[in-house]
C-alpha positions as CSV (number, residue, x, y, z in Angstrom):
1,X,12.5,3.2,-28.6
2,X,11.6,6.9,-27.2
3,X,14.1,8.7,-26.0
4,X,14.5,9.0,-21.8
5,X,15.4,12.7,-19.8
6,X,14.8,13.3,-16.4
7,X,12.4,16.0,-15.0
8,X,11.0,16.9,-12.2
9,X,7.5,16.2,-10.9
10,X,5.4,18.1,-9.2
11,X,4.2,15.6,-5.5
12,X,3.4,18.3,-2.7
13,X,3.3,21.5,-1.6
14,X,5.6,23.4,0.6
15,X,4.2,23.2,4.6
16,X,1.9,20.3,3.1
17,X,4.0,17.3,4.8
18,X,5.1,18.4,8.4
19,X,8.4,17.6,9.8
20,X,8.9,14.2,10.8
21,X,5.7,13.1,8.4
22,X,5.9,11.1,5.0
23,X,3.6,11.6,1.9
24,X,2.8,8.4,-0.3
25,X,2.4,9.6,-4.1
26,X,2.2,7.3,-7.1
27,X,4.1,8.6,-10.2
28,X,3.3,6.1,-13.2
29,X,3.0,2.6,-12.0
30,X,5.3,3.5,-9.2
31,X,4.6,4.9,-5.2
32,X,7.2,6.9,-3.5
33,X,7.2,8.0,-0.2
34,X,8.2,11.9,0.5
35,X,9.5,12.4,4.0
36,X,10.2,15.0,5.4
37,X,13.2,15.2,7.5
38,X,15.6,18.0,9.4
39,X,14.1,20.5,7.0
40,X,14.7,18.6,3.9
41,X,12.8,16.6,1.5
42,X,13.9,13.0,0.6
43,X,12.4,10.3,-1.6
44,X,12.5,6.7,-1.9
45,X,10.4,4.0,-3.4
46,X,7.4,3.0,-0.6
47,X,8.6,-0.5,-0.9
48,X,11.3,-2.9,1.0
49,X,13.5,-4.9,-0.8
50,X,13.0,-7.8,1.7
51,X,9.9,-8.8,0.5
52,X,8.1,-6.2,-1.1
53,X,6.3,-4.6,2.1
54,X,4.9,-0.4,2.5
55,X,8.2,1.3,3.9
56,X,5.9,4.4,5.1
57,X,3.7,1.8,7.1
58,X,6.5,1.9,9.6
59,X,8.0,3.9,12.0
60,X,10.3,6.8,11.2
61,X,12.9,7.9,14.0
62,X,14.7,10.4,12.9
63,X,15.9,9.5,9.4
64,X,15.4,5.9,10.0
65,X,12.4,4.0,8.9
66,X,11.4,0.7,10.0
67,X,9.4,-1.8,8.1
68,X,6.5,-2.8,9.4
69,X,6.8,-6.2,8.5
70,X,10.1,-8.0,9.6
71,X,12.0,-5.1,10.7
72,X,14.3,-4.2,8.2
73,X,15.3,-0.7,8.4
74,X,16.6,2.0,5.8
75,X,18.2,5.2,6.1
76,X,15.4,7.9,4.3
77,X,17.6,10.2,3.1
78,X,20.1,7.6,0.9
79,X,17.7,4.5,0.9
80,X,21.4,2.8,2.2
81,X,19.4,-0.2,4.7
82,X,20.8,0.0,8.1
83,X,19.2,-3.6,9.3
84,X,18.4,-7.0,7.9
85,X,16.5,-8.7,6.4
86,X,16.7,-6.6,4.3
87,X,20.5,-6.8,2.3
88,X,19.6,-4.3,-0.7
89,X,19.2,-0.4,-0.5
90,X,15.9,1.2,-1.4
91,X,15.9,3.6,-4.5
92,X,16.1,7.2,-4.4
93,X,15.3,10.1,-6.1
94,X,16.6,13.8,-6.0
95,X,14.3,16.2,-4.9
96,X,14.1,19.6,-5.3
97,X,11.5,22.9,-3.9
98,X,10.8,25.3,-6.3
99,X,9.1,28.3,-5.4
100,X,6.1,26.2,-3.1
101,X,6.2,23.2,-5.0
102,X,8.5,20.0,-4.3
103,X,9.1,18.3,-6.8
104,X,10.7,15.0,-7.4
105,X,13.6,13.9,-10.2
106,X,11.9,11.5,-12.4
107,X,12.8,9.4,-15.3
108,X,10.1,10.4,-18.2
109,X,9.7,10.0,-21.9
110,X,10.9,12.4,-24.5
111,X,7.0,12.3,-26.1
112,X,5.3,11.9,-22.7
113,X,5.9,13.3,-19.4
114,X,5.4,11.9,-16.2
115,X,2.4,12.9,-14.2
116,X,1.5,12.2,-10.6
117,X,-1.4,10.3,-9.4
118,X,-3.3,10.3,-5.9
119,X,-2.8,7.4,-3.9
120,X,-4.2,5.9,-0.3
121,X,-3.5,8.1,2.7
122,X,-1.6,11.5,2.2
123,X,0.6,12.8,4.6
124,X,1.3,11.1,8.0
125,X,3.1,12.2,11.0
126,X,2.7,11.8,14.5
127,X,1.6,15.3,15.5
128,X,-0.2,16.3,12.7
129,X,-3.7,15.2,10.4
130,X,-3.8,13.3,7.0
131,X,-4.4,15.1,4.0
132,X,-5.0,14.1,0.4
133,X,-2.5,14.1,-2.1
134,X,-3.3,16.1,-4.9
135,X,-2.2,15.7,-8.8
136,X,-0.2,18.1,-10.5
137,X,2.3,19.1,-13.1
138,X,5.8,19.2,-14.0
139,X,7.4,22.5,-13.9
140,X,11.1,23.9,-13.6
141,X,13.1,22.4,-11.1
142,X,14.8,24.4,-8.2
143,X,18.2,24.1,-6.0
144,X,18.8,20.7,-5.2
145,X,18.0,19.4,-0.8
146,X,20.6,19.6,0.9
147,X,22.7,16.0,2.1
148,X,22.3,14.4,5.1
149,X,25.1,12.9,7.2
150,X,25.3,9.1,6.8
151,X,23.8,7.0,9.2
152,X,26.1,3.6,9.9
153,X,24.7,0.5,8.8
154,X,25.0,-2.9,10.7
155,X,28.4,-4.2,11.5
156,X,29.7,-7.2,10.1
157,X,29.6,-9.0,13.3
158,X,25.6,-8.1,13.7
159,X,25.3,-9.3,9.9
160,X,26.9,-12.5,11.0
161,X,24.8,-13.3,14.0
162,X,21.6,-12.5,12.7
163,X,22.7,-15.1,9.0
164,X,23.1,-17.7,12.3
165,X,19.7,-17.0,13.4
166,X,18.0,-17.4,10.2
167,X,18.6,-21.4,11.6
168,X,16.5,-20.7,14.0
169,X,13.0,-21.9,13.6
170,X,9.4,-21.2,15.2
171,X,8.7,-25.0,15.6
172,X,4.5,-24.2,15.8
173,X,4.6,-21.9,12.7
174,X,7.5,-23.5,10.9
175,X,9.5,-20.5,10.0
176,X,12.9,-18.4,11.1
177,X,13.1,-15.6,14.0
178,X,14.4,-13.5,11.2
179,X,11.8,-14.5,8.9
180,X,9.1,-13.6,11.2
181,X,10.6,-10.5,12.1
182,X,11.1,-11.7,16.0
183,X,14.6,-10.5,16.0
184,X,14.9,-6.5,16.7
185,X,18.1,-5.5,17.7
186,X,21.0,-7.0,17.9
187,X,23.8,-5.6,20.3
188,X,27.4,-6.3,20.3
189,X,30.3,-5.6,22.9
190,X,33.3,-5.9,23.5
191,X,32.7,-9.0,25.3
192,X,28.9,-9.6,25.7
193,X,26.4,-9.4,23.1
194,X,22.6,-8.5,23.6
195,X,19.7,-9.8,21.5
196,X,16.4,-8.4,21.9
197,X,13.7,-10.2,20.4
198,X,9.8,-10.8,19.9
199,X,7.4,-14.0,20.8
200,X,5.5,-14.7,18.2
201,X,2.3,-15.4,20.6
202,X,2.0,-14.2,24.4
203,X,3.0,-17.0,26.6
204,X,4.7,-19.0,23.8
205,X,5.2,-22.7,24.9
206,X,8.3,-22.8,23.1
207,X,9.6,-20.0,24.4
208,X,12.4,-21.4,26.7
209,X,13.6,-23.9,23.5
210,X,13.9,-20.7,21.3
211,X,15.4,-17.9,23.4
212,X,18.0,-21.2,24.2
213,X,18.5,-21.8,20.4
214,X,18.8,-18.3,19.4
215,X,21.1,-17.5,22.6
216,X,23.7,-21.0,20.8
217,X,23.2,-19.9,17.5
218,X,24.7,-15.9,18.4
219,X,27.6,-17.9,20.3
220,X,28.1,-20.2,17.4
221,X,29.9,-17.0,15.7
222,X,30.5,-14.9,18.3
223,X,31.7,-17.4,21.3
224,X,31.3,-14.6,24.3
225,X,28.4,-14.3,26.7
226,X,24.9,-13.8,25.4
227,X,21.8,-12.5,26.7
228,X,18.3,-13.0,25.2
229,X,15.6,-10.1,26.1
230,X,12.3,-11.0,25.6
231,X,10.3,-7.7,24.4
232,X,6.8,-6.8,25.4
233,X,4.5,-7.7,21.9
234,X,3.5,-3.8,21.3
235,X,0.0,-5.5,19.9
236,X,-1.1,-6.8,23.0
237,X,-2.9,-5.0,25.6
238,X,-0.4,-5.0,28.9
């Protein structure tokens, strides 16, 4: 078995991902997304741990990035998740800038280091253009990114409500609100709680049956008032 250190990788250059935007590289058999975020550098596998989906698909606010699929959401700078579906944190990996280059922590054989490979789109933010990603080698690693404040993750109350909607099924396509990512916030007061949700279709006949099961379901473990709010699908043309 060949020995194992850890060295850095070469993935971007400095200015090359603007703030706010994400970089999908591949090092090995394995793609990482490189955000960029309050003047650091973070990176974490490109995949969620619900069910295997493209994290930097999604939408980042702030340090938070959404799936695109069912919603799950993960804190970019730890990889901690912040929302089910998803129950497991992301992996992480330290990442350093030396001199123009940022480079990424990385697991590598003692007879063969680790080089990284291009991969679909480069860079993505909202105010800027795509570029490519473009190989490169390993070279010394700088000072260690500074670390961000933790984000909360979902209370245990929010965890429990959204387990009692996973009951709750789509009776046309046969699967869960939480399964189908229909469930996108939930909200909980002192003494009312708020979940805001998606239809699965516009004008859903089954609407009134699951906004009614979903509303007795959030009582079932948390018996105070609850209100359902439909949200606009952001698919479909208004």
């Amino acid at each position: 078995m060949s020995a194992s250190r850890t060295g850095f990788v070469t993935v971007a250059r400095v200015g090359e991902i603007p703030e706010g935007g994400v970089k999908i590289v591949r090092i090995e058999d394995q793609e990482l997304a490189i955000f960029h975020v309050d003047g650091a550098y973070h990176a974490i596998e490109d995949v969620c741990t619900h069910d295997g989906g493209p994290l930097a698909e999604g939408t980042l606010e702030g340090r938070v990035i959404e799936c695109p699929r069912h919603g799950a959401r993960f804190d970019v700078t730890t990889g901690a998740v912040l929302s089910p579906p998803a129950v497991a944190p992301v992996p992480r990996y330290d990442v350093s800038v030396s001199g123009e280059q940022i480079q990424v922590a990385w697991p590598t054989s003692a007879k063969e280091p680790a080089a990284m490979a291009p991969i679909r789109a480069g860079t993505r933010a909202a105010t800027s253009a795509p570029t490519t990603p473009t190989a490169s080698t390993a070279s010394a690693p700088g000072p260690p990114s500074a670390a961000a404040a933790t984000v909360p993750g979902p209370s245990q109350q929010e965890l429990a409500v959204r387990s009692a909607l996973e009951t709750v099924m789509d009776p046309e396509i046969g699967l869960s609100v939480i399964d189908l990512g229909l469930i996108r916030e939930v909200a909980v007061g002192p003494d009312k709680t708020i979940v805001r949700m998606l239809l699965t279709t516009p004008f859903c006949p089954y609407a009134p049956q699951m906004i009614a099961d979903v509303k007795s379901a959030t009582q079932s473990v948390l018996p105070q008032e609850c209100e359902v709010e439909v949200l606009p699908d952001p698919g479909v043309p208004s």
